[in-house]
PyMOL Python script that loads the backbone (N, CA, C, O; Angstrom):
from pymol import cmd

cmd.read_pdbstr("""\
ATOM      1  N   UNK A   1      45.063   7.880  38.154  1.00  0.00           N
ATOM      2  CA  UNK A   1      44.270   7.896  36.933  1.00  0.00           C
ATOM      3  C   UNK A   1      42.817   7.578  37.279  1.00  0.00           C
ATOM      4  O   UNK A   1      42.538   6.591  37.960  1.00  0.00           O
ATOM      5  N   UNK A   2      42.128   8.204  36.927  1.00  0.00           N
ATOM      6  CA  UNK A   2      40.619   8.130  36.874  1.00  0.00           C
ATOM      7  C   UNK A   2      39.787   6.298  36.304  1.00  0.00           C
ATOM      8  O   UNK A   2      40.398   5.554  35.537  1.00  0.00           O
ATOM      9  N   UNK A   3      38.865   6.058  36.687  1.00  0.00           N
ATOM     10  CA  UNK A   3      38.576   5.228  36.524  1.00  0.00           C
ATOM     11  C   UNK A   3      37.884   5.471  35.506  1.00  0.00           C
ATOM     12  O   UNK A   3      37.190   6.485  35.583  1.00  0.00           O
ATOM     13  N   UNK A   4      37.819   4.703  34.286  1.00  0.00           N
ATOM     14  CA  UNK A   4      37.004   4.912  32.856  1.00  0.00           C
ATOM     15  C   UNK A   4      35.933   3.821  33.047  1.00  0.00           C
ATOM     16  O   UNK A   4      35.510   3.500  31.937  1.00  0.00           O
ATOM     17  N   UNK A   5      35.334   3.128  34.040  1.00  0.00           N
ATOM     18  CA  UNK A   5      34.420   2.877  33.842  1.00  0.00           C
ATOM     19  C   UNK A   5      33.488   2.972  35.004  1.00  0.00           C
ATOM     20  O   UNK A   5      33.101   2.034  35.701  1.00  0.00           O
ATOM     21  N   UNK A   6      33.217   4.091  35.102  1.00  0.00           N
ATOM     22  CA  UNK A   6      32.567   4.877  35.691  1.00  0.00           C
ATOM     23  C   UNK A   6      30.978   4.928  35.535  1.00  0.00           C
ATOM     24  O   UNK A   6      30.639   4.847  34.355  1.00  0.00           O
ATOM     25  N   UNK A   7      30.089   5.026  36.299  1.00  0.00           N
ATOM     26  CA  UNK A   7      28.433   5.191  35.530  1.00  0.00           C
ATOM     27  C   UNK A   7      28.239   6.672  34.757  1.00  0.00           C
ATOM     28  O   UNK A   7      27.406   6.818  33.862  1.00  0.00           O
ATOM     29  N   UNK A   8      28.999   7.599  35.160  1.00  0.00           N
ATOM     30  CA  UNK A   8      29.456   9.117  34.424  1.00  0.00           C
ATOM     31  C   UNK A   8      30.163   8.765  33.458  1.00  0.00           C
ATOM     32  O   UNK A   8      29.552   9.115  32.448  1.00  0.00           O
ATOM     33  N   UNK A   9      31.215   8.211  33.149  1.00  0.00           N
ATOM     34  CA  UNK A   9      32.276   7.711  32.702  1.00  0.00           C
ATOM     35  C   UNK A   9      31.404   7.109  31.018  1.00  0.00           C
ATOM     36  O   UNK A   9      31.423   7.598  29.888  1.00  0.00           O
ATOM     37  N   UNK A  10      30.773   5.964  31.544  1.00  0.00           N
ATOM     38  CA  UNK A  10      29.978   5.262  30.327  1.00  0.00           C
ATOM     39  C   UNK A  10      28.403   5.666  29.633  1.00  0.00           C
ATOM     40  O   UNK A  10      27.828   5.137  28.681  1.00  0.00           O
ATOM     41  N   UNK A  11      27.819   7.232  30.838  1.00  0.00           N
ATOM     42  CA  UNK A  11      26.860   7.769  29.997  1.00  0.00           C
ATOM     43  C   UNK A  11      27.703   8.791  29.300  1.00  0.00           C
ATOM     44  O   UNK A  11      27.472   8.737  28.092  1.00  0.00           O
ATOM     45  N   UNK A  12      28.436   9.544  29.548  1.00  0.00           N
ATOM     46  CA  UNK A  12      29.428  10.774  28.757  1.00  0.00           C
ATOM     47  C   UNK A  12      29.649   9.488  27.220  1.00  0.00           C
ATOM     48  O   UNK A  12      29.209   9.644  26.081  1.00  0.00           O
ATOM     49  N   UNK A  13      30.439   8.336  27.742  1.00  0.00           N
ATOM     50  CA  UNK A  13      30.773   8.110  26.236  1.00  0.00           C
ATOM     51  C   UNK A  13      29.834   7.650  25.591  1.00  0.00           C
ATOM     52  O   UNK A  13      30.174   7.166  24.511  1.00  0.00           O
ATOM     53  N   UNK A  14      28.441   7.598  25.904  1.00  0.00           N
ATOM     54  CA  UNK A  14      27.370   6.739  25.117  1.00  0.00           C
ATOM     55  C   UNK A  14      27.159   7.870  24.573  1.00  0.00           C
ATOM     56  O   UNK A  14      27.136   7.917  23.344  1.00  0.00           O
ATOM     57  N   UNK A  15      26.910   9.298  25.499  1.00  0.00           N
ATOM     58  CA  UNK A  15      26.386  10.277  24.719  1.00  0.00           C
ATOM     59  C   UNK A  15      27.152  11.352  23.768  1.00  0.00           C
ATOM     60  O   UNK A  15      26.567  12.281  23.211  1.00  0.00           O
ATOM     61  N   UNK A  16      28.377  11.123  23.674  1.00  0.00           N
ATOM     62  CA  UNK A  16      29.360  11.119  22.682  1.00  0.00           C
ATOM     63  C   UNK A  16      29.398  10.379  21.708  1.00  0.00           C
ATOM     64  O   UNK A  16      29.904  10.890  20.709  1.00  0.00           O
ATOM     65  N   UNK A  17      29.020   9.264  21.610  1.00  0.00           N
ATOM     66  CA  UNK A  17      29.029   8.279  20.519  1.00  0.00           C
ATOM     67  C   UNK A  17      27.300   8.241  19.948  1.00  0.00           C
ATOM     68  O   UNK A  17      26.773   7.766  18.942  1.00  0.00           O
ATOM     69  N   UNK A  18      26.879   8.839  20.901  1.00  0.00           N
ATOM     70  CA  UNK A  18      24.821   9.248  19.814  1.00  0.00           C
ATOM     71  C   UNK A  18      25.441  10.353  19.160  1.00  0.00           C
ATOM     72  O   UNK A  18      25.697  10.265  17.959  1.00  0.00           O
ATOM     73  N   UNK A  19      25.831  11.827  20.084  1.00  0.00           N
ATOM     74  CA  UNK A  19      25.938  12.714  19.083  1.00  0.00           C
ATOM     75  C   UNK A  19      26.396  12.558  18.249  1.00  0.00           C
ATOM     76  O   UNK A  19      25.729  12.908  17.276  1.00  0.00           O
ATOM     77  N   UNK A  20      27.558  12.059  17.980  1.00  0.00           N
ATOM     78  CA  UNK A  20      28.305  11.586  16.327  1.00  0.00           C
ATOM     79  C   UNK A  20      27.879  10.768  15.341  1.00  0.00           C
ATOM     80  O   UNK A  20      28.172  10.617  14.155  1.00  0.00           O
ATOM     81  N   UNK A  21      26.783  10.055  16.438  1.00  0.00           N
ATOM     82  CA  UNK A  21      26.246   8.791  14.909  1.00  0.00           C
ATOM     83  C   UNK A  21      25.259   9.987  14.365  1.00  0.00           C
ATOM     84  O   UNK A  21      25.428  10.256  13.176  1.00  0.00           O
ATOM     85  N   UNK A  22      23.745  11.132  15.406  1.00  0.00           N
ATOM     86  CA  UNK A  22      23.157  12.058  14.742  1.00  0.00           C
ATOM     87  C   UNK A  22      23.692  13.261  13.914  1.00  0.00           C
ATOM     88  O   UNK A  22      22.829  13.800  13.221  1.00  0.00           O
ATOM     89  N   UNK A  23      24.896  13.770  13.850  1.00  0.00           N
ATOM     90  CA  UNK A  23      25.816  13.759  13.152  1.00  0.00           C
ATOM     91  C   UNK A  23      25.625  13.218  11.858  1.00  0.00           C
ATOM     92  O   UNK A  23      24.956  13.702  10.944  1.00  0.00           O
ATOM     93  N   UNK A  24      26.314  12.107  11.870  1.00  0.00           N
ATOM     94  CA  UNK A  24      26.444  11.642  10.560  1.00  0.00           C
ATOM     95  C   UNK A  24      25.129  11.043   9.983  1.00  0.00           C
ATOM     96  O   UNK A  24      24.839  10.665   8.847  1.00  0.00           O
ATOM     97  N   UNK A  25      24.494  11.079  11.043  1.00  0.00           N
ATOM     98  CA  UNK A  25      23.311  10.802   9.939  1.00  0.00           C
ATOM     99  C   UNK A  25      22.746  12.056   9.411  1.00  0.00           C
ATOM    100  O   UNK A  25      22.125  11.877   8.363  1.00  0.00           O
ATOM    101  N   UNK A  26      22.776  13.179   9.798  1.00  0.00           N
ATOM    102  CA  UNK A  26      21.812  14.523   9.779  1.00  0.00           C
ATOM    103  C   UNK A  26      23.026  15.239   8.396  1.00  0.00           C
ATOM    104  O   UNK A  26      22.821  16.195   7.648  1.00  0.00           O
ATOM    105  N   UNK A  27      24.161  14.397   8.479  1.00  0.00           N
ATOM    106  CA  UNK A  27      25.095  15.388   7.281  1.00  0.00           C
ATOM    107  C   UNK A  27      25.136  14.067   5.732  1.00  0.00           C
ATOM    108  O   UNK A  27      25.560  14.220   4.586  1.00  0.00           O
ATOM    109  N   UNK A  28      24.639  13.128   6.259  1.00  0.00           N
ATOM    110  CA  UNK A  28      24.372  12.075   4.563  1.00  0.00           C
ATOM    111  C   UNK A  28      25.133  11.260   4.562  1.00  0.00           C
ATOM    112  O   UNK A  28      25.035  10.253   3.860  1.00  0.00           O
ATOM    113  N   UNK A  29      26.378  11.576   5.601  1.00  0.00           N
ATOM    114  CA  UNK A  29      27.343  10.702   5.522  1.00  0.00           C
ATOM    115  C   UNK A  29      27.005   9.280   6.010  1.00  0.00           C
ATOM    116  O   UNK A  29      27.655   8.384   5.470  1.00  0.00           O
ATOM    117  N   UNK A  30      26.019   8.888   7.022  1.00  0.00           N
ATOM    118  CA  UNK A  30      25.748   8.055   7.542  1.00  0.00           C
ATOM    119  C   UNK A  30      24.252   7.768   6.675  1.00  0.00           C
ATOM    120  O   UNK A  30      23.777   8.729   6.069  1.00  0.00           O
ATOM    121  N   UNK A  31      23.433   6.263   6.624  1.00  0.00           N
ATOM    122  CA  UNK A  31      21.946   6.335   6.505  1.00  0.00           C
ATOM    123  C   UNK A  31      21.343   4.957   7.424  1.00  0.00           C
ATOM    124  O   UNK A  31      21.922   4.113   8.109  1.00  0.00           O
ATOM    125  N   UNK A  32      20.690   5.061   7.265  1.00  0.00           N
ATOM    126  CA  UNK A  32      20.231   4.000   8.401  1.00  0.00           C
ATOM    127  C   UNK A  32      18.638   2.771   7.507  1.00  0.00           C
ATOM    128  O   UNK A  32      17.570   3.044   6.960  1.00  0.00           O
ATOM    129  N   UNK A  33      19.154   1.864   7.736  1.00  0.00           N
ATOM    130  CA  UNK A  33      17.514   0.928   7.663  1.00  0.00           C
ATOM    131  C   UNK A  33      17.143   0.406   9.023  1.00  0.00           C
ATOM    132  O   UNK A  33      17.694   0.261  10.114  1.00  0.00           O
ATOM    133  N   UNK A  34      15.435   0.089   8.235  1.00  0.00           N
ATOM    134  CA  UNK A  34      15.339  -0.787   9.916  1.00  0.00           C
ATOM    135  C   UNK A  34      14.383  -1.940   8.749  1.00  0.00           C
ATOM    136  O   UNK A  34      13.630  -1.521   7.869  1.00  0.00           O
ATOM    137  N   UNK A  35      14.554  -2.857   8.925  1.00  0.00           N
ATOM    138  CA  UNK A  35      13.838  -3.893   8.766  1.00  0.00           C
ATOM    139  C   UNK A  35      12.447  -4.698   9.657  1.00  0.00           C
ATOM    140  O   UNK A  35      12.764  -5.320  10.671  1.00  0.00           O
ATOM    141  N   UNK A  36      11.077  -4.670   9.294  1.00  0.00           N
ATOM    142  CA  UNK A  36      10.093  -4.936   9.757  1.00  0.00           C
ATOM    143  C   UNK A  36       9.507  -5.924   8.798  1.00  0.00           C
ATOM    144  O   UNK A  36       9.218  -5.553   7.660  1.00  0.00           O
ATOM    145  N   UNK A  37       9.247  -7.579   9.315  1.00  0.00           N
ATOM    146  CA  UNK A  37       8.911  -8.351   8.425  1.00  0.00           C
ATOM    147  C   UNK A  37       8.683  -9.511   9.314  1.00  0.00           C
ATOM    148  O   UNK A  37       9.168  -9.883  10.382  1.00  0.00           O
ATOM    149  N   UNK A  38       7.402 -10.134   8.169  1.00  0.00           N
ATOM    150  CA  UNK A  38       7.480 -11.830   9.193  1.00  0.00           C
ATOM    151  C   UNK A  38       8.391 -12.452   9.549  1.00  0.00           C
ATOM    152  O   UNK A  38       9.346 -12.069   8.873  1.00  0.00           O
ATOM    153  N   UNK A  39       8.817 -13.498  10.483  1.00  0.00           N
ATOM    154  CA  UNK A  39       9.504 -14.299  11.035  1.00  0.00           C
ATOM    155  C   UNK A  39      10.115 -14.754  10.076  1.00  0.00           C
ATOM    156  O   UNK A  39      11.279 -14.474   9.792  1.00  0.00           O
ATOM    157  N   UNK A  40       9.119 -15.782   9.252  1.00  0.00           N
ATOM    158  CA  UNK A  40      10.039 -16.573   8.247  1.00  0.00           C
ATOM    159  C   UNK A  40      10.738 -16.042   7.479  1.00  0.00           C
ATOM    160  O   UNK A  40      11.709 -16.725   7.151  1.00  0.00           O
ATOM    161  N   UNK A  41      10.630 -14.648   6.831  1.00  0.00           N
ATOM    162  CA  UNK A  41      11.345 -13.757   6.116  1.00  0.00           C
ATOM    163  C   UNK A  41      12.344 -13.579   6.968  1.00  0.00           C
ATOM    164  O   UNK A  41      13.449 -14.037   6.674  1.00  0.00           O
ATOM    165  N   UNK A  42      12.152 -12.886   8.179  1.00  0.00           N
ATOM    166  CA  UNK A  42      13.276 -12.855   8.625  1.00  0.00           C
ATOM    167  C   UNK A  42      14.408 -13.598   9.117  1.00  0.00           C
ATOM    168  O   UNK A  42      15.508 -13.178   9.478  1.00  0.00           O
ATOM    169  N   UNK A  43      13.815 -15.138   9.057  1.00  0.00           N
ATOM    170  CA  UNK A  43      14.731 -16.198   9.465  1.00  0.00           C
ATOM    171  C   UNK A  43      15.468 -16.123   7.921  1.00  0.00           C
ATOM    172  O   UNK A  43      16.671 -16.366   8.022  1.00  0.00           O
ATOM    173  N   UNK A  44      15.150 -15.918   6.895  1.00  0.00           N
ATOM    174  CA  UNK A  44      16.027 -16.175   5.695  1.00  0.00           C
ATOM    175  C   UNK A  44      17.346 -15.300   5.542  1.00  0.00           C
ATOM    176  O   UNK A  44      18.362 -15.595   4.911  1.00  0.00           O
ATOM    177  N   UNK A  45      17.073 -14.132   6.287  1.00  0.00           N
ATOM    178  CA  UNK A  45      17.486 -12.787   5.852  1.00  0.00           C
ATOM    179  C   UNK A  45      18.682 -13.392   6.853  1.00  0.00           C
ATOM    180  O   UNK A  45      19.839 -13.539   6.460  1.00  0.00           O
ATOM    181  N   UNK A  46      18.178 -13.761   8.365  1.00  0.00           N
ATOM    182  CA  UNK A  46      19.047 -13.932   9.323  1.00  0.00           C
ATOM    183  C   UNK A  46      20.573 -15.449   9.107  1.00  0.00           C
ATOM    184  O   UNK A  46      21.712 -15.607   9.547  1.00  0.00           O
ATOM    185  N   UNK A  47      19.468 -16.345   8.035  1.00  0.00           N
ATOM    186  CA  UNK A  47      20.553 -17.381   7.609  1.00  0.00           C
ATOM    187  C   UNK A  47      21.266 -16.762   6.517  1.00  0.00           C
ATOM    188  O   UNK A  47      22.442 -17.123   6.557  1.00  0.00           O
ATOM    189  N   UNK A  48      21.091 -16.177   5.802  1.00  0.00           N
ATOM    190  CA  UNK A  48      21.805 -15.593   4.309  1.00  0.00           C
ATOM    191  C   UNK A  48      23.396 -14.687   5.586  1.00  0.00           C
ATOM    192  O   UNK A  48      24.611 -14.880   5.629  1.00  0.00           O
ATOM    193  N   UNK A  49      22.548 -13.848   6.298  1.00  0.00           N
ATOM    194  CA  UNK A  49      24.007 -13.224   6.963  1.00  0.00           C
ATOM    195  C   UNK A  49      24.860 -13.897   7.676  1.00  0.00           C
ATOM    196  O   UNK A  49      26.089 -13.835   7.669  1.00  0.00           O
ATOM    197  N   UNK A  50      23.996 -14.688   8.431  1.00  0.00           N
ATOM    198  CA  UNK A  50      24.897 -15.630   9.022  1.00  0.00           C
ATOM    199  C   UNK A  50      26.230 -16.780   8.105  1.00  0.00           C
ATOM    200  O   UNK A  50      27.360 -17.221   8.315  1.00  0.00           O
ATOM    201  N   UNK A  51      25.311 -16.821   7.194  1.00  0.00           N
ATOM    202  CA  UNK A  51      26.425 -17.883   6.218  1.00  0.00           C
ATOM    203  C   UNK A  51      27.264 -16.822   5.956  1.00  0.00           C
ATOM    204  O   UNK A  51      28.422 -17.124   6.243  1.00  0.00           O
ATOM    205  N   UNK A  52      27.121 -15.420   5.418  1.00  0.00           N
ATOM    206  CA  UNK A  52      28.301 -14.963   4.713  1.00  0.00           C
ATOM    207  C   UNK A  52      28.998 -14.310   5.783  1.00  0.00           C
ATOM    208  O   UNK A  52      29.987 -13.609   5.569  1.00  0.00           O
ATOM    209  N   UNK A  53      28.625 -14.468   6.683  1.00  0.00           N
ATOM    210  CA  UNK A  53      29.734 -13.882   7.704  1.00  0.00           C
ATOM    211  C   UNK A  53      29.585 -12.621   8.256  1.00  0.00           C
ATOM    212  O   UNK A  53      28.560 -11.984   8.011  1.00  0.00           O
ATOM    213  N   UNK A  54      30.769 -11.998   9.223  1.00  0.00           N
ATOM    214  CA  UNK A  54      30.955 -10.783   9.593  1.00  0.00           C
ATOM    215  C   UNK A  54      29.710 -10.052  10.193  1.00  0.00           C
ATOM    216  O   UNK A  54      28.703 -10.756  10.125  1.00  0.00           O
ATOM    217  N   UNK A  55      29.516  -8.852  10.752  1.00  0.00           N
ATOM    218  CA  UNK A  55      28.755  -7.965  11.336  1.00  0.00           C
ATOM    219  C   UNK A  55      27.301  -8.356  10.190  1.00  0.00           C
ATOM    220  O   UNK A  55      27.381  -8.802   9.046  1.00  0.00           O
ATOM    221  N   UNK A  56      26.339  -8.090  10.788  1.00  0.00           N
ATOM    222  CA  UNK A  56      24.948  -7.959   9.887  1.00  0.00           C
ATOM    223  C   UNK A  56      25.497  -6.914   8.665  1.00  0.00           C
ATOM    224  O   UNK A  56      25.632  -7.449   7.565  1.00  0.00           O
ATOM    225  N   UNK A  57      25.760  -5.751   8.746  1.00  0.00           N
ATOM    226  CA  UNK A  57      25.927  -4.654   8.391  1.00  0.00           C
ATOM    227  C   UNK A  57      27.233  -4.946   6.784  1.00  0.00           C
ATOM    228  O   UNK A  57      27.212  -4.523   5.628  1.00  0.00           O
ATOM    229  N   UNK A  58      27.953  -5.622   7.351  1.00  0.00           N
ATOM    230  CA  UNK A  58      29.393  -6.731   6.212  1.00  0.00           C
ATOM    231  C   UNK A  58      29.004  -8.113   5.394  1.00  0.00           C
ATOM    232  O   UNK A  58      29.554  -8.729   4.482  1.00  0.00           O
ATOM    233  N   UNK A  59      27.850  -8.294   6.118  1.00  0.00           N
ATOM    234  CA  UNK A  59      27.221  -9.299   5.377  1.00  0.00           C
ATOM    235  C   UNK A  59      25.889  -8.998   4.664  1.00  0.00           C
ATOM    236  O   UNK A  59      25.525  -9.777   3.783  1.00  0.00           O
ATOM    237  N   UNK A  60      25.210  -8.036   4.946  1.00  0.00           N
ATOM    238  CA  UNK A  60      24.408  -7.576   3.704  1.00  0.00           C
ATOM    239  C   UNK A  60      24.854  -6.904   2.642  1.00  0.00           C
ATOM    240  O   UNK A  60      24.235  -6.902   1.578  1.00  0.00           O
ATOM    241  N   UNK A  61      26.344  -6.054   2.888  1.00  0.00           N
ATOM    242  CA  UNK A  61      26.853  -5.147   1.824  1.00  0.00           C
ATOM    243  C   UNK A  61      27.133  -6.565   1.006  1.00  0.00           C
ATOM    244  O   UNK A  61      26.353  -6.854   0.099  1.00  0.00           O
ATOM    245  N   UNK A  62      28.226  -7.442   1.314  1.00  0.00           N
ATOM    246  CA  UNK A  62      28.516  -8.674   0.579  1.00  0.00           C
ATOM    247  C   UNK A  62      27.511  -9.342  -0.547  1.00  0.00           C
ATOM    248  O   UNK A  62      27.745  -9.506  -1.745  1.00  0.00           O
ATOM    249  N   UNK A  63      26.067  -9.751   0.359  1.00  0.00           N
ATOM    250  CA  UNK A  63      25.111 -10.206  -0.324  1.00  0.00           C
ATOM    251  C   UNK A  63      24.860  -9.460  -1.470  1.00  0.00           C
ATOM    252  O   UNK A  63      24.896  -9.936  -2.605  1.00  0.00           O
ATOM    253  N   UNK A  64      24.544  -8.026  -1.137  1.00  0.00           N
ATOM    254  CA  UNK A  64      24.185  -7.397  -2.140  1.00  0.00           C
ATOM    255  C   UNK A  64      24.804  -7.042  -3.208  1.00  0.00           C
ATOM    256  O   UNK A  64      24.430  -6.644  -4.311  1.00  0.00           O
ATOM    257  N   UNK A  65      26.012  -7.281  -2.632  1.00  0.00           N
ATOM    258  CA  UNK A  65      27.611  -6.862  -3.695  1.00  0.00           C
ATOM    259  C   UNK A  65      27.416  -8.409  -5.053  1.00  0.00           C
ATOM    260  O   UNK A  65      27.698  -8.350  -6.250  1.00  0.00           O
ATOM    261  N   UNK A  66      26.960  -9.402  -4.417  1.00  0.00           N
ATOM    262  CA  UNK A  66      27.744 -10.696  -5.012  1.00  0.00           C
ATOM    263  C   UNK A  66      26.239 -10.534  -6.100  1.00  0.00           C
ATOM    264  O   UNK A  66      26.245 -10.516  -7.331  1.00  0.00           O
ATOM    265  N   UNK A  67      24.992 -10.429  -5.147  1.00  0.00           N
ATOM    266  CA  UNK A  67      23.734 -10.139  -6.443  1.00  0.00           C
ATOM    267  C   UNK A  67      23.463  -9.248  -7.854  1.00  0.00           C
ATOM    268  O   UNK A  67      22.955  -9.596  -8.920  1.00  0.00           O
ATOM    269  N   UNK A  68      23.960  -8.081  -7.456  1.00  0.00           N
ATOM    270  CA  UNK A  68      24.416  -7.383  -7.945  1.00  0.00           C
ATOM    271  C   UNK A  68      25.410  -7.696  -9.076  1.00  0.00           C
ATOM    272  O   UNK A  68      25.257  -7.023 -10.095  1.00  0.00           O
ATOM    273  N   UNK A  69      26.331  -8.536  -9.072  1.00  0.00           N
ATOM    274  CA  UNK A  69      27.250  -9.062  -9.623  1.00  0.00           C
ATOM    275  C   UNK A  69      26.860  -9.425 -10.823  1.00  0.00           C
ATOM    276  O   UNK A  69      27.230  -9.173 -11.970  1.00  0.00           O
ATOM    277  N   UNK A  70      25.897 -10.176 -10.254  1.00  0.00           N
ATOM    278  CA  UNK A  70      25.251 -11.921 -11.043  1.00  0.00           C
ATOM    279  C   UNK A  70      24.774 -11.128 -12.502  1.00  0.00           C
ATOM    280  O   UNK A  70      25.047 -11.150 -13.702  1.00  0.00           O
ATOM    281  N   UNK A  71      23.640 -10.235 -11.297  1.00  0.00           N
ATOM    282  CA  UNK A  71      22.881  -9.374 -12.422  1.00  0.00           C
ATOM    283  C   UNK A  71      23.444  -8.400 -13.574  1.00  0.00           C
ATOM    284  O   UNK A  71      22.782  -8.095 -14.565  1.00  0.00           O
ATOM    285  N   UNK A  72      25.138  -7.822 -13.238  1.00  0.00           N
ATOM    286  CA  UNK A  72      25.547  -6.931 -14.352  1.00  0.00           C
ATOM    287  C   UNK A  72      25.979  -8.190 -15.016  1.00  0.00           C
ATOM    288  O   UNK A  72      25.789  -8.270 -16.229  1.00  0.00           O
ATOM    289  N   UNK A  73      26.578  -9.264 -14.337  1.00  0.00           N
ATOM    290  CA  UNK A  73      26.469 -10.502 -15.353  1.00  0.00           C
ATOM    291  C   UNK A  73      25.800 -11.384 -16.893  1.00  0.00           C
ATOM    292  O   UNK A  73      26.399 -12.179 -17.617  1.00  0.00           O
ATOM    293  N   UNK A  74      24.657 -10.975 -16.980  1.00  0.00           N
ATOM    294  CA  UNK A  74      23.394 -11.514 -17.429  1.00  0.00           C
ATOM    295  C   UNK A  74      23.486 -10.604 -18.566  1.00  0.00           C
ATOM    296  O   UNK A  74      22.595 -10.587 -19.416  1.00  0.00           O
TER     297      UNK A  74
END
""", "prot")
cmd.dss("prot")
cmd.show_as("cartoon", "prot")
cmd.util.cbc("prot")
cmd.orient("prot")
């Protein structure tokens, strides 16, 4: 059996795993942010995910899920 971790081995799957993320981003299915901001902003942003847990990506959907909440609340 071939060795899978190979320097061929791990650019083939990196560049298998770009084409599919440009892919999904180029068909809607995917979207992307990037966040650019002062420090201290970003230290807030970075404690808010950290408390709620999980991937950055599971913890902003959360945040935004629970704000969201508050607000159809009101």
């Amino acid at each position: 059996m071939a060795n899978a971790n190979t320097e061929h081995s791990k650019k083939l799957r990196a560049a298998t795993a770009a084409a599919a993320k440009r892919q999904k981003l180029k068909s809607g299915e995917y979207r992307q942010i990037s966040i650019y901001a002062p420090t201290e902003e970003m230290d807030i942003i970075d404690a808010a995910v950290a408390k709620a847990g999980g991937t950055k990506r599971q913890a902003l959907v959360k945040i935004c899920a629970e704000w969201l909440a508050r607000q159809d609340g009101n």
